[in-house]
C-alpha positions as CSV (number, residue, x, y, z in Angstrom):
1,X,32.9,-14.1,6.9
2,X,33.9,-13.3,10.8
3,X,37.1,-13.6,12.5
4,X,36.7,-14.6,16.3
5,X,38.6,-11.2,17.2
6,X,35.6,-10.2,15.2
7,X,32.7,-12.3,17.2
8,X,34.7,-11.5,20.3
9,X,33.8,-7.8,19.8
10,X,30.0,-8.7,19.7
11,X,29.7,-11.4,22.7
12,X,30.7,-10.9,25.9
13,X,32.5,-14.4,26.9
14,X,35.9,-16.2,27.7
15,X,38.0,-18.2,25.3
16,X,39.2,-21.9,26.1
17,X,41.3,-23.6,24.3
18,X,40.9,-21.3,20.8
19,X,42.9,-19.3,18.5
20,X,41.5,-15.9,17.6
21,X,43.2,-15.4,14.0
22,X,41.1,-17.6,11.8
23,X,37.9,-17.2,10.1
24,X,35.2,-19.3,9.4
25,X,32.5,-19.7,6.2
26,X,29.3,-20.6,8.5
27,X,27.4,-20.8,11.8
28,X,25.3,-23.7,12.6
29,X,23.1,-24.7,15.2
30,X,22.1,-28.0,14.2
31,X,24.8,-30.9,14.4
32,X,22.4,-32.4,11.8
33,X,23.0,-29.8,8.8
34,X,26.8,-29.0,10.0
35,X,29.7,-29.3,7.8
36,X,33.3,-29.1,8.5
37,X,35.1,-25.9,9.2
38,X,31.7,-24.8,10.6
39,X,31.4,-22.7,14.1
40,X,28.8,-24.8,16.5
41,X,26.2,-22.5,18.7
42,X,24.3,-24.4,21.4
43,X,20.9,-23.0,21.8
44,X,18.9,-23.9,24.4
45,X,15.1,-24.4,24.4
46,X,12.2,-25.6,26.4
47,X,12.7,-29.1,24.0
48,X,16.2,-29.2,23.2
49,X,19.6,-28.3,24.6
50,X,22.3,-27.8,21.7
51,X,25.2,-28.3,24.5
52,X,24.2,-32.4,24.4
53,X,25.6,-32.2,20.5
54,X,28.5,-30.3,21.0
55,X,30.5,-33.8,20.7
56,X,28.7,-34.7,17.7
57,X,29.2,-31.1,16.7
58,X,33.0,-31.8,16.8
59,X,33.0,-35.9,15.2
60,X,31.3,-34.3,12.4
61,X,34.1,-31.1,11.9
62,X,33.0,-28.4,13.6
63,X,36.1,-26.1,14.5
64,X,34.8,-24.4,17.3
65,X,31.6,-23.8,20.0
66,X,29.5,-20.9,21.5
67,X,28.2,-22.4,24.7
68,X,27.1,-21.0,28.0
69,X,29.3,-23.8,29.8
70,X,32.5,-25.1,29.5
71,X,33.4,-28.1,27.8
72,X,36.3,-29.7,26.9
73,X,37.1,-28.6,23.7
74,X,37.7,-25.2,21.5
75,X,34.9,-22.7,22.8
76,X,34.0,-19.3,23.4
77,X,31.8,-18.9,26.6
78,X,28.8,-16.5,26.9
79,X,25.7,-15.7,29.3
80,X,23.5,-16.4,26.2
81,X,24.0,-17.9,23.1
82,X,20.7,-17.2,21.5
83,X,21.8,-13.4,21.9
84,X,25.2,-14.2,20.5
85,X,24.0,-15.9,17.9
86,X,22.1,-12.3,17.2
87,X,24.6,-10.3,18.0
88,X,26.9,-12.2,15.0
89,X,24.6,-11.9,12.5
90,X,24.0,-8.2,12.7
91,X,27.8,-7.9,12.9
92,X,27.8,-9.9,9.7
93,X,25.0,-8.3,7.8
94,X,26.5,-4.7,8.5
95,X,29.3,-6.0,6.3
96,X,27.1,-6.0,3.3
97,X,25.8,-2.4,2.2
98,X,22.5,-3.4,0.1
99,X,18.7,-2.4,0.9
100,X,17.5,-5.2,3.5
101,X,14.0,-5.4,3.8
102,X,12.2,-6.7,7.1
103,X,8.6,-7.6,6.5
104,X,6.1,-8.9,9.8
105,X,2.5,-8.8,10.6
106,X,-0.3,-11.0,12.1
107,X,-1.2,-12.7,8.4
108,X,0.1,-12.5,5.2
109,X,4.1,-11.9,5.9
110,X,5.7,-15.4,4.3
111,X,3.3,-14.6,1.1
112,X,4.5,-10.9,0.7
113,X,8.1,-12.0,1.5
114,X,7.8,-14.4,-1.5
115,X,5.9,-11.7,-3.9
116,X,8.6,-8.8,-2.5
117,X,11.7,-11.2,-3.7
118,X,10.2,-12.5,-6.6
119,X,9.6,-8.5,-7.9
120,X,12.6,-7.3,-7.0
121,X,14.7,-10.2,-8.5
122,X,13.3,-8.1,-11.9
123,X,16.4,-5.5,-10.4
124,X,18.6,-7.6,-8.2
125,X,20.2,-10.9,-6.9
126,X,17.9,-11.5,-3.9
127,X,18.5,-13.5,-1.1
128,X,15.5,-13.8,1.2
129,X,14.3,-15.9,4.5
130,X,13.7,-19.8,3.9
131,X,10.4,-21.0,4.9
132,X,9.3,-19.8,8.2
133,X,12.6,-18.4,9.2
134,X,11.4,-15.5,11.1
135,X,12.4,-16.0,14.7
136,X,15.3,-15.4,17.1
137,X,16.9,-18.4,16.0
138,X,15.9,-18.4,11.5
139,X,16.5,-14.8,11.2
140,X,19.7,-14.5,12.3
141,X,20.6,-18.2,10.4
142,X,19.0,-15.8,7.4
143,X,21.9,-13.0,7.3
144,X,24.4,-15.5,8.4
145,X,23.4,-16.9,4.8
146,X,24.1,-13.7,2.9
147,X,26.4,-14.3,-0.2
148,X,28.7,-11.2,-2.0
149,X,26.9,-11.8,-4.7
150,X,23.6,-10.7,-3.0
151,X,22.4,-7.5,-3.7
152,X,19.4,-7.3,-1.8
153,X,17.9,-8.8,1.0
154,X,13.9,-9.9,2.2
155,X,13.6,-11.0,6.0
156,X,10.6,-12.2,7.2
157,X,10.2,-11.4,11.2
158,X,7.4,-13.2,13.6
159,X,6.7,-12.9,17.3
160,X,4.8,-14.0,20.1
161,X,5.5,-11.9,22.4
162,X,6.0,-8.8,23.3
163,X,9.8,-7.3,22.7
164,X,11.1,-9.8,20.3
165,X,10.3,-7.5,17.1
166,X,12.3,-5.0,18.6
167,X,15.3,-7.5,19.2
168,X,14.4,-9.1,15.2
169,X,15.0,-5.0,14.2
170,X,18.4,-4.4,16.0
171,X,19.4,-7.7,14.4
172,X,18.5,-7.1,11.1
173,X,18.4,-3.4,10.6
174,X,16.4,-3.4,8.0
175,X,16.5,-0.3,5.4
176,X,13.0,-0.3,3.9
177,X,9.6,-2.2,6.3
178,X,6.7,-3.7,5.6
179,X,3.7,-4.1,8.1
180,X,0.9,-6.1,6.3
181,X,-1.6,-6.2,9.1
182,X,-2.6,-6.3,12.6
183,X,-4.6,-9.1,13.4
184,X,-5.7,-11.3,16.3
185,X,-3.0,-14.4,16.3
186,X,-0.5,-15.6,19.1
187,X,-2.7,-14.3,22.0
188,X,-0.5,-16.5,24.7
189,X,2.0,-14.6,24.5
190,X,0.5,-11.1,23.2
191,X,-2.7,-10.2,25.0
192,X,-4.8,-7.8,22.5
193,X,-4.6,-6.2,19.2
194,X,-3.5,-3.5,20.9
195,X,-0.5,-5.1,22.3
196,X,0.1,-6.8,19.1
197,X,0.0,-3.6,17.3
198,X,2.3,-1.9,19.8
199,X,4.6,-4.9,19.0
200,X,4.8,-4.6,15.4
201,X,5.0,-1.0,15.1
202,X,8.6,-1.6,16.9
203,X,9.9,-1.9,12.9
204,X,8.4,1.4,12.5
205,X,10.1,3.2,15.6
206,X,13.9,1.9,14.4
207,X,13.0,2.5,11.0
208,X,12.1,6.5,11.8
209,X,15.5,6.6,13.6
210,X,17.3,5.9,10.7
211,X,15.1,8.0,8.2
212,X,14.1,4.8,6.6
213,X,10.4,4.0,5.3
214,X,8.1,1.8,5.6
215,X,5.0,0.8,3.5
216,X,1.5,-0.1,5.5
217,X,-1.8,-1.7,4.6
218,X,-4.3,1.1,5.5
219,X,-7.5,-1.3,4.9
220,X,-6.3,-2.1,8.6
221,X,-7.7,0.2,11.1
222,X,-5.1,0.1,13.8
223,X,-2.3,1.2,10.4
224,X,-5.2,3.3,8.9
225,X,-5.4,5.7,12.3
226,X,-2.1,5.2,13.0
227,X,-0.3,6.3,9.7
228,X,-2.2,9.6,9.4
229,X,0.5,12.1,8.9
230,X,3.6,10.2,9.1
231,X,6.4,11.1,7.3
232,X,8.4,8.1,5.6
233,X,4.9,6.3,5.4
234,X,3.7,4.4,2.0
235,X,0.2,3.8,2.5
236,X,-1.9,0.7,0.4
237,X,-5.6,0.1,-0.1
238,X,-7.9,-2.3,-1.7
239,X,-10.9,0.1,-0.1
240,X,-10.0,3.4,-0.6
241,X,-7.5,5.9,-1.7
242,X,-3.9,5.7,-0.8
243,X,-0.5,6.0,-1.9
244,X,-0.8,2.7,-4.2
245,X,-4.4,1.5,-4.6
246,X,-6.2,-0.9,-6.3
247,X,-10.0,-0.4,-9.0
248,X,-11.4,-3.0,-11.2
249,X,-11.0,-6.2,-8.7
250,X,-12.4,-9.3,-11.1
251,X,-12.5,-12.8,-10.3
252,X,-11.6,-14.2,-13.4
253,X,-11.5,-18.3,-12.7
254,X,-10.1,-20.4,-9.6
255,X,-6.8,-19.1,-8.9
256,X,-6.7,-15.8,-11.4
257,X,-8.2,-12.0,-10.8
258,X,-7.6,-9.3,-12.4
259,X,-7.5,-5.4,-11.4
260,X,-5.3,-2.5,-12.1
261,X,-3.0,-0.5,-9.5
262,X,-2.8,3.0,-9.4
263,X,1.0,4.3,-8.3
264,X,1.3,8.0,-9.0
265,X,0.2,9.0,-11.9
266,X,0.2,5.7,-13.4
267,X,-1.7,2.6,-14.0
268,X,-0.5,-0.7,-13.6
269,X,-3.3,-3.4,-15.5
270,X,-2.4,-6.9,-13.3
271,X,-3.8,-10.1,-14.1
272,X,-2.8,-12.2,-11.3
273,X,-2.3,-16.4,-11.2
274,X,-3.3,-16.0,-7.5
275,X,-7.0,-15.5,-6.1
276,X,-8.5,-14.1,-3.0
277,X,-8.5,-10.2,-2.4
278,X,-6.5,-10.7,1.3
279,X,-3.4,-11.8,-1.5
280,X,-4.2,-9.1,-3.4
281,X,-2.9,-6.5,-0.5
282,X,0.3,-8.8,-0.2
283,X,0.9,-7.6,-3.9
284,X,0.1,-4.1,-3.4
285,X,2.9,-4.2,-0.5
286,X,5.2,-5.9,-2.9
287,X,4.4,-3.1,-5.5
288,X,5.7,-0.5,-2.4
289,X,8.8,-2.2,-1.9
290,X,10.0,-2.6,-5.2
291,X,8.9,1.1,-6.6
292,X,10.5,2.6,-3.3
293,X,13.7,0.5,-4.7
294,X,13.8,1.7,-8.0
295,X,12.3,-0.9,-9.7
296,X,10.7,0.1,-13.3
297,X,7.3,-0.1,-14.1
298,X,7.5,-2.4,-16.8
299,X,9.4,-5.0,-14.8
300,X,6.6,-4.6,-12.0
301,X,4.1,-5.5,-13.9
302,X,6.4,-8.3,-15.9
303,X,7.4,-9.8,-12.2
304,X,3.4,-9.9,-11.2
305,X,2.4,-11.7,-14.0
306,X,4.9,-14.4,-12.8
307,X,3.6,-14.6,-9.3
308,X,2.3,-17.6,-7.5
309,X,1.8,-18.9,-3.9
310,X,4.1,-21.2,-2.2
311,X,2.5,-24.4,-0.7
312,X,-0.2,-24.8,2.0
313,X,-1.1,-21.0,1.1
314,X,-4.5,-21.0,-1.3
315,X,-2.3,-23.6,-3.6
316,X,-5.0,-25.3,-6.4
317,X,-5.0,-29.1,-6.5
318,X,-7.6,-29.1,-9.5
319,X,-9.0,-33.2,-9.5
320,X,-11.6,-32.8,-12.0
321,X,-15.0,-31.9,-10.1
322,X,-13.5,-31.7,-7.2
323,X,-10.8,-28.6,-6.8
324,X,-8.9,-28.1,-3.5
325,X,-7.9,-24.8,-1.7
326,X,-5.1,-25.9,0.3
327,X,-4.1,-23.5,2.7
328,X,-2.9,-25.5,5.6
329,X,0.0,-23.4,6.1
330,X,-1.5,-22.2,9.5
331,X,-4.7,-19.8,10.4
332,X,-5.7,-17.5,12.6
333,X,-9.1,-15.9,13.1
334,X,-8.6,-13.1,10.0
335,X,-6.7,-15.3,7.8
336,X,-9.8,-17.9,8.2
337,X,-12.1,-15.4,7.4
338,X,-9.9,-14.1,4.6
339,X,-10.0,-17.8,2.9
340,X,-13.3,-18.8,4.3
341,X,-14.4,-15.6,1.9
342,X,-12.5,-16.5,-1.2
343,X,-14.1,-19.7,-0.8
344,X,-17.4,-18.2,-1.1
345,X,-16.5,-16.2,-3.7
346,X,-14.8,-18.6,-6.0
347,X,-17.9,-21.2,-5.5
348,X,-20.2,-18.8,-6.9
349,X,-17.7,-17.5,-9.9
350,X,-17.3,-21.7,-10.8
351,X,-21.0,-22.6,-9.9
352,X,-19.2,-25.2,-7.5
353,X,-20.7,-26.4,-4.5
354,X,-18.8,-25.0,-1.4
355,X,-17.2,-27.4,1.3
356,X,-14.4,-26.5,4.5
357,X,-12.6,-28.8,6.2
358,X,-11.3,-26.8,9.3
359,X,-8.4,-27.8,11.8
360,X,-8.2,-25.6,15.3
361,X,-6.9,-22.6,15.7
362,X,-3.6,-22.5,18.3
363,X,-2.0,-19.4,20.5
364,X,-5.2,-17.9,21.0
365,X,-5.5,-17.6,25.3
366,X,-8.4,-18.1,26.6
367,X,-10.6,-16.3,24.1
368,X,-10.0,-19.8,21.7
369,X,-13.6,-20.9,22.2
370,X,-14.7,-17.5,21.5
371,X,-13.0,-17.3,17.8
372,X,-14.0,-20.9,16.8
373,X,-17.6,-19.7,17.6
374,X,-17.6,-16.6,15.8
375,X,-16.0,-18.8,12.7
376,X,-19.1,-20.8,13.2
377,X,-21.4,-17.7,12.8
378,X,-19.0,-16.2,9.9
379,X,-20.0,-19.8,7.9
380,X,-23.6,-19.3,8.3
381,X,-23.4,-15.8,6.9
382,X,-21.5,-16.7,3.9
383,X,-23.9,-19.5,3.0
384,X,-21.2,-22.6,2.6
385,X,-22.8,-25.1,2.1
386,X,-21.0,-28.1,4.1
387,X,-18.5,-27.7,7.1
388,X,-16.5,-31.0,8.8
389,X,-14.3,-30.1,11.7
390,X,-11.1,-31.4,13.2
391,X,-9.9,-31.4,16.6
392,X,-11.3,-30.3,20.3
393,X,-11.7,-26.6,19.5
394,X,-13.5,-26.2,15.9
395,X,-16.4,-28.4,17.3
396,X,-16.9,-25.0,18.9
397,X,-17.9,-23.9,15.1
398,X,-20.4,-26.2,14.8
399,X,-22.9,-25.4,17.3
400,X,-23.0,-21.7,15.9
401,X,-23.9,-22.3,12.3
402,X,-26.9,-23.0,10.5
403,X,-25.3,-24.8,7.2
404,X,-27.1,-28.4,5.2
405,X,-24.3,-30.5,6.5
406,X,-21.4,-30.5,9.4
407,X,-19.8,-32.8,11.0
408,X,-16.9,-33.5,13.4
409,X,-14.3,-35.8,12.6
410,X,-11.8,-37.6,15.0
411,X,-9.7,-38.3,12.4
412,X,-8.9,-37.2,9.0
413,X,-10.0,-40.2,7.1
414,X,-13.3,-40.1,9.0
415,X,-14.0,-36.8,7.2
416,X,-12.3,-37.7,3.8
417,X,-14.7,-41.0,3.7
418,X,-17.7,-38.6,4.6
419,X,-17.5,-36.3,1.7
420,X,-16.6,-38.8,-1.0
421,X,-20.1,-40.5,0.0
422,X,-21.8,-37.3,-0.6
423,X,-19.8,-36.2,-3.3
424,X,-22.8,-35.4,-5.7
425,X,-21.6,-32.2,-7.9
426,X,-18.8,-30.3,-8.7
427,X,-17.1,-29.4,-5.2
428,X,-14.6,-26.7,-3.8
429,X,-13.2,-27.7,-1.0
430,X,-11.0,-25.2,1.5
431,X,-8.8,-27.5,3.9
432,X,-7.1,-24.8,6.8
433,X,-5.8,-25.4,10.1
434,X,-3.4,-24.1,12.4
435,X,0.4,-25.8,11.4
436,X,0.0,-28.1,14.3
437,X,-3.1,-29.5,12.9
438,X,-1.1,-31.0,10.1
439,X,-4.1,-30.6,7.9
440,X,-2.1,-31.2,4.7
441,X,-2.9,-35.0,6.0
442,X,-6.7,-33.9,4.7
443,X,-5.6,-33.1,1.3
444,X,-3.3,-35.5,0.5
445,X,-5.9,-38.4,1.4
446,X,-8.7,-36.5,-0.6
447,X,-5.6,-36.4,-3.8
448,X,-5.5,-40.4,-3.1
449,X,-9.0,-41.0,-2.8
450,X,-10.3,-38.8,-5.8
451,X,-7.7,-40.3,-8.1
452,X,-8.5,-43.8,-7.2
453,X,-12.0,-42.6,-7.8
């Protein structure tokens, strides 16, 4: 791990009461997951202040404290301890020479980070982000979880506004990048797509420094113009010709297409235990990453035959005549297209009647009413055939579609009751909402309702 001679060479800050000649096995900020021996940071937020816990920090073993104010026990002051916290981690991970991949985008960046780990654990011992560990505060706690043992790394970085990429890159100096797309999400604190896109191409711009590369989903138009003769560039496609490209796309049943990548020279035939084509691009980035790493062929294609979604992200919940698409996860305006349209398409394939369930969209400014309106319109084109709404802003959807039934719930058992009544035929149902939405409420009620039933 670090010495605090060590940390002291990365923070700026004054000493009270601490020894500088002993090491320590791991940072925490939370006095609820600490163990003893442990160092103590205090963050600060707009909801919580870490320097309240710094007693409890100590009752429960803690052995010493970043703060940015004195207190009365072992601690090393700084100006900011979210930057020290940064600064740590990047001191930690340069102690560990092994390719670190850094991965962000608008949609699509916890899925690829999964698919990524899962085909390069066909090579090496991965260690990867947890979750949604992909801020200021979880991507540092990532590296600061790196083992010896680990012999490569996947970091997933977010934002939501405009810089914090470029701080996530100087942390994490990544050796290899992915950009899956650039898409219309957290427009609070990013204005545009083209200061979204300015944001995310911050990976790229360290990346070049070092001569590292970076693979890019050129089925996005902003990557498409923007990666035309770049050097250290791996371009993907579903739509056209690029470096690794996809022919044959077949949905085969709920939850499994096949298709074949072409890499080179060779083909790779894929049948995947994952549907929708917006996952299929998360694949062909994974396929980048792991070729670029040495990866074999044969263990590609092995490791995608073993892929599957993590939880709230198109997961099946098959109840007999009724199968769920829960991807509650969280949704933006192009990841709800991109499962509003798998929806559509999987209906048909089963013969199912189509049904979503939509929560509101957050972060989006003030064009929110805009987006939930042309979500509205997007439903009408695709033909669904029944929409219920929850919350103030997907009401907005409503009034812009042309669908047999909708309706808007105040609460999720309003909506669950609703469609068990009119439960007449086999039924896919899409349940999405923005995280805050805590629509995996919907699908756990329709799971207890339909297996009463």
């Amino acid at each position: 791990m670090l010495t605090l001679n060590e940390i002291h060479k990365e923070v700026n800050g004054t000493f009270f009461n601490a020894p500088r000649n002993f090491s320590f096995e791991k940072v925490s900020t939370d006095t609820r997951t600490l163990k003893k021996g442990d160092i103590f940071i205090a963050l600060r937020g707009t909801k919580f202040d870490g320097h309240q816990f710094v007693k409890e920090a100590f009752e429960k073993g803690a052995q010493f404290c970043i703060v940015d104010t004195k207190v009365p026990v072992s601690c090393l002051v700084v100006k900011d301890t979210l930057e020290a916290l940064g600064n740590i981690a990047r001191a930690y991970r340069r102690k560990f020479k092994i390719p670190i991949v850094g991965i962000t985008g608008s949609n699509g960046k916890t899925t690829t980070k999964d698919m990524v780990a899962s085909l390069l654990a066909q090579k090496f011992v991965v260690h990867k982000s947890k979750a949604n560990f992909n801020n200021l505060i979880g991507v540092p706690l990532t590296l600061l979880n790196l083992k010896k043992d680990h012999q490569a790394a996947v970091v997933e970085m977010g934002t939501n506004q405009l810089g914090e990429i470029k701080r996530l890159t100087e942390i994490v100096e990544p050796t290899l990048g992915v950009i899956t797309h650039i898409g219309i999400a957290h427009l609070e604190g990013l204005k545009n797509l083209e200061e979204i896109f300015k944001e995310k191409i911050a990976l790229f711009e360290f990346l070049h420094k070092k001569e590292h590369h970076l693979i890019v989903n050129i089925d996005d138009p902003f990557l498409a113009q923007w990666a035309q003769g770049k050097n250290h560039v791996t371009s993907v496609s579903l739509e056209r010709k690029a470096d690794i490209y996809t022919k044959n796309f077949k949905v085969l049943e709920l939850g499994k297409t096949s298709f074949e990548i072409l890499l080179n020279k060779d083909t790779i035939p894929v049948v995947l235990n994952v549907g929708g084509k917006h996952h299929v691009r998360n694949v062909l980035l994974a396929v980048g990453v792991a070729h670029r790493l040495g990866v074999k062929l044969e263990d590609i294609e092995n490791g995608l035959s073993h892929l599957t979604t993590s939880p709230g992200r198109c997961e099946i919940h098959d109840l007999g005549r009724v199968k769920i698409l829960d991807d509650t996860y969280n949704a933006n305006p192009d990841s709800m297209r991109a499962s509003l349209e798998y929806l559509s398409e999987a209906g048909k394939t089963l013969g199912f009647k189509t049904v979503a369930i939509l929560g509101d969209m957050f972060e989006l400014g003030y064009k929110t009413k805009k987006f939930h309106q042309e979500i509205g319109r997007f439903i009408s084109q695709l033909k669904i055939h029944t929409l219920y709404t929850l919350g103030e802003y997907s009401q907005e959807m409503i009034g812009e579609t042309s669908i047999q039934h909708t309706q808007a719930g105040k609460q999720p058992i309003d909506i669950v009751n609703d469609f068990i009544k009119r439960l007449d035929q086999p039924t896919l149902v899409l349940v999405k909402g923005s995280r805050g939405m805590k629509m995996e409420v919907v699908v756990e009620l329709l799971k207890q309702k339909l297996k009463k039933g």
